[in-house]
C-alpha positions as CSV (number, residue, x, y, z in Angstrom):
1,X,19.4,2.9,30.3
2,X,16.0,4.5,28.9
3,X,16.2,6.1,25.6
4,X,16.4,10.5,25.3
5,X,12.5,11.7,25.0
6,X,11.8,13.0,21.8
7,X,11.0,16.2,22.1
8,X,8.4,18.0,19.6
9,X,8.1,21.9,19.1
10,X,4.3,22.9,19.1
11,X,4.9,24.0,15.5
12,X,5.9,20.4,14.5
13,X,3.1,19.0,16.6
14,X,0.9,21.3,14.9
15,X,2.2,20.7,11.6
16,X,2.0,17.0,11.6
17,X,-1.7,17.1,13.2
18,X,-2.4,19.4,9.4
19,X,-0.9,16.8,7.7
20,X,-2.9,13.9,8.9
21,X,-6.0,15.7,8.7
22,X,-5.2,17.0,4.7
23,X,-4.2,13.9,4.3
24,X,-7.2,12.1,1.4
25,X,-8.7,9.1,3.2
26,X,-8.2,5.4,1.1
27,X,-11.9,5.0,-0.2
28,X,-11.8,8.9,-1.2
29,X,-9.1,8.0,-4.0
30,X,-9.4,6.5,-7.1
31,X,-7.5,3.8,-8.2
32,X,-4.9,5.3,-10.2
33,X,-4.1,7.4,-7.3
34,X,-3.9,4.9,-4.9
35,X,-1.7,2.5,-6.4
36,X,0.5,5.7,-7.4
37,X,0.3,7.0,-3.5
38,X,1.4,3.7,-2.2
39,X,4.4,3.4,-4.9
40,X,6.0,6.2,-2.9
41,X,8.3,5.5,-0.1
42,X,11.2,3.5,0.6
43,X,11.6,0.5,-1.3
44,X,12.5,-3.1,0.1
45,X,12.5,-6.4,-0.7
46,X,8.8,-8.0,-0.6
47,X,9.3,-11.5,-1.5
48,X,11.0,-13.8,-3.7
49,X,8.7,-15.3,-6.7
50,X,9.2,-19.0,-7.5
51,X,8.2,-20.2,-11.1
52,X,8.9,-22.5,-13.9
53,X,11.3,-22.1,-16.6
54,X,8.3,-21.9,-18.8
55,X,7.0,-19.0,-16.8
56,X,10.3,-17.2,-16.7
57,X,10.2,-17.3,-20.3
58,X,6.7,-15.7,-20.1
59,X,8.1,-13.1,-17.7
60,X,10.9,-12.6,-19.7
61,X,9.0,-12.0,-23.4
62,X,6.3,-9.9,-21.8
63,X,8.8,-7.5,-20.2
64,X,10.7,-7.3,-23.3
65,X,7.7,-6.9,-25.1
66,X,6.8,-3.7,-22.9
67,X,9.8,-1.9,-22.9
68,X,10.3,-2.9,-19.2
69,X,11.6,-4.4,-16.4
70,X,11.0,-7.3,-15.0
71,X,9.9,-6.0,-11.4
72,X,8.3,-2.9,-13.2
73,X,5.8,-5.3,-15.0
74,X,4.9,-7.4,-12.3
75,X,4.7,-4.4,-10.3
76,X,2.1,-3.1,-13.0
77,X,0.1,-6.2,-12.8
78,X,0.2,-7.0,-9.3
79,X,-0.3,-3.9,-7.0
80,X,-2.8,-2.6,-9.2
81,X,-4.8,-6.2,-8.8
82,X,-4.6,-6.0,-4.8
83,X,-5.0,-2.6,-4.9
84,X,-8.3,-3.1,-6.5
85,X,-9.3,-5.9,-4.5
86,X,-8.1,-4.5,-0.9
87,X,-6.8,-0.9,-1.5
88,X,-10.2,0.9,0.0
89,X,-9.5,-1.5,3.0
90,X,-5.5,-0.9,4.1
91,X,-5.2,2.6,4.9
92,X,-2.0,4.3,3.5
93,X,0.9,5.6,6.3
């Protein structure tokens, strides 16, 4: 059975077709901004992260160290690192 057509208003259309077009291109961003733009959105599980008992005690004393969590400082570390070393490449949905 084919699926119900989804059916746009010419307002929607029209909106959407703004949006896209206000929307900041990757390379026009600075870094900051990018790595903030791309924390937005639904959040899901990425991976898992394997490591030694000696680097979960590393994990462990940094984040305490911090003030926070475990995901929020490898989050820190990590997505600002790719984002500086492939951000300008992936464009942002």
């Amino acid at each position: 059975m084919p699926k119900p057509r989804t059916v746009r208003t010419p307002r929607q259309t029209e909106d959407d077709f703004i949006a896209a077009y206000e929307k900041p291109n990757t390379t026009e961003l600075p870094l900051d901004e990018r790595v903030a733009a791309r924390a937005e959105g639904r959040y899901f599980q990425l991976l898992s992260y394997r490591g030694t008992e000696d680097q979960k005690k590393l994990i462990d004393y940094a984040a305490a160290k911090e003030g926070k969590s475990k995901q929020k400082l490898l989050e820190g570390i990590i997505m600002r690192r790719l984002e500086e070393l492939y951000g300008s490449e992936v464009d942002m949905t």
